[in-house]
C-alpha positions as CSV (number, residue, x, y, z in Angstrom):
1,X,-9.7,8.3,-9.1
2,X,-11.7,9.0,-5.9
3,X,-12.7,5.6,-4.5
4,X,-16.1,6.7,-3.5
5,X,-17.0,7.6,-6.6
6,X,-20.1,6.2,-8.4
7,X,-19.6,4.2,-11.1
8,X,-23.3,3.2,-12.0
9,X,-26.4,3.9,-10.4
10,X,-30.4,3.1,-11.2
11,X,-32.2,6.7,-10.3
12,X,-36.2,6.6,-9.8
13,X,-37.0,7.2,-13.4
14,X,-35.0,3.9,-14.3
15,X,-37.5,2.0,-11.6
16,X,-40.7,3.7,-12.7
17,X,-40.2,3.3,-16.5
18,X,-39.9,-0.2,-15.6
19,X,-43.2,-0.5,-13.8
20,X,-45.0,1.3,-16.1
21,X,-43.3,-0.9,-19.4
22,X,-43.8,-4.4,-17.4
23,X,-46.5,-3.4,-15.3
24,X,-48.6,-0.9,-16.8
25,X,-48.6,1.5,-13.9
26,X,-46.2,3.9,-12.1
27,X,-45.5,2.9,-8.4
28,X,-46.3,4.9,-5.3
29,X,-44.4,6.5,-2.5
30,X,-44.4,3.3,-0.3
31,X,-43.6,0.9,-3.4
32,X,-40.8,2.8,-4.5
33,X,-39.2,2.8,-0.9
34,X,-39.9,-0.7,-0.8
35,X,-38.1,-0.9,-3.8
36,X,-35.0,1.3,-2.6
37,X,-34.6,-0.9,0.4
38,X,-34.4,-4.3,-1.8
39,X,-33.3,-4.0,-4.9
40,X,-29.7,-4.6,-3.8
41,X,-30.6,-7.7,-3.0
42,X,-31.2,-9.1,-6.3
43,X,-28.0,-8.1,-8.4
44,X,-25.2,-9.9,-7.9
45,X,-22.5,-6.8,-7.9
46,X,-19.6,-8.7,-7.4
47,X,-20.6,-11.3,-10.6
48,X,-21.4,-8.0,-13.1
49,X,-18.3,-6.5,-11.5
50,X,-15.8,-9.8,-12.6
51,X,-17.8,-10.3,-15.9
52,X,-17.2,-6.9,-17.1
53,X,-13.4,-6.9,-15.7
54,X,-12.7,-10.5,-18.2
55,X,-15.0,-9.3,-20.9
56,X,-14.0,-5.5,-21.1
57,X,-9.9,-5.4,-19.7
58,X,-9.0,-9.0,-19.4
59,X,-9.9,-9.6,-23.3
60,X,-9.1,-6.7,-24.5
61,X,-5.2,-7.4,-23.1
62,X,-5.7,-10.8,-24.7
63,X,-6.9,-9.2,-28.1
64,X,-3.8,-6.7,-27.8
65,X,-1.2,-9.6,-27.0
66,X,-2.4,-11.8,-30.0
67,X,-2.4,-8.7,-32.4
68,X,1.7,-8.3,-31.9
């Protein structure tokens, strides 16, 4: 597998549909950008990265072991 390749990504829609559901309004231009140029800084990648390695691969190896 390419190691550039995208495994998840959060498109405009994804952004807007939450503004409008939370916030009852669709963002402009300048809010969005705002937006694109912060919203890394509130998920924790590497934690959601670990969690869904032990609760996805590392469990599922446990589940297979104890099924033998």
């Amino acid at each position: 597998m390419k190691p550039s390749k995208i495994i998840y990504s959060i498109n405009i829609e994804d952004v807007q549909n939450v503004a409008e559901e939370e916030h009852g309004r669709k963002l402009t231009k300048k809010e969005l950008k705002i937006i694109e140029d912060k919203l890394g800084d509130y998920i924790d990648w590497y934690s959601a990265i670990d969690i869904a390695i032990q609760n996805e691969i590392l469990n599922l190896s446990k589940n297979a072991s104890n099924a033998v």
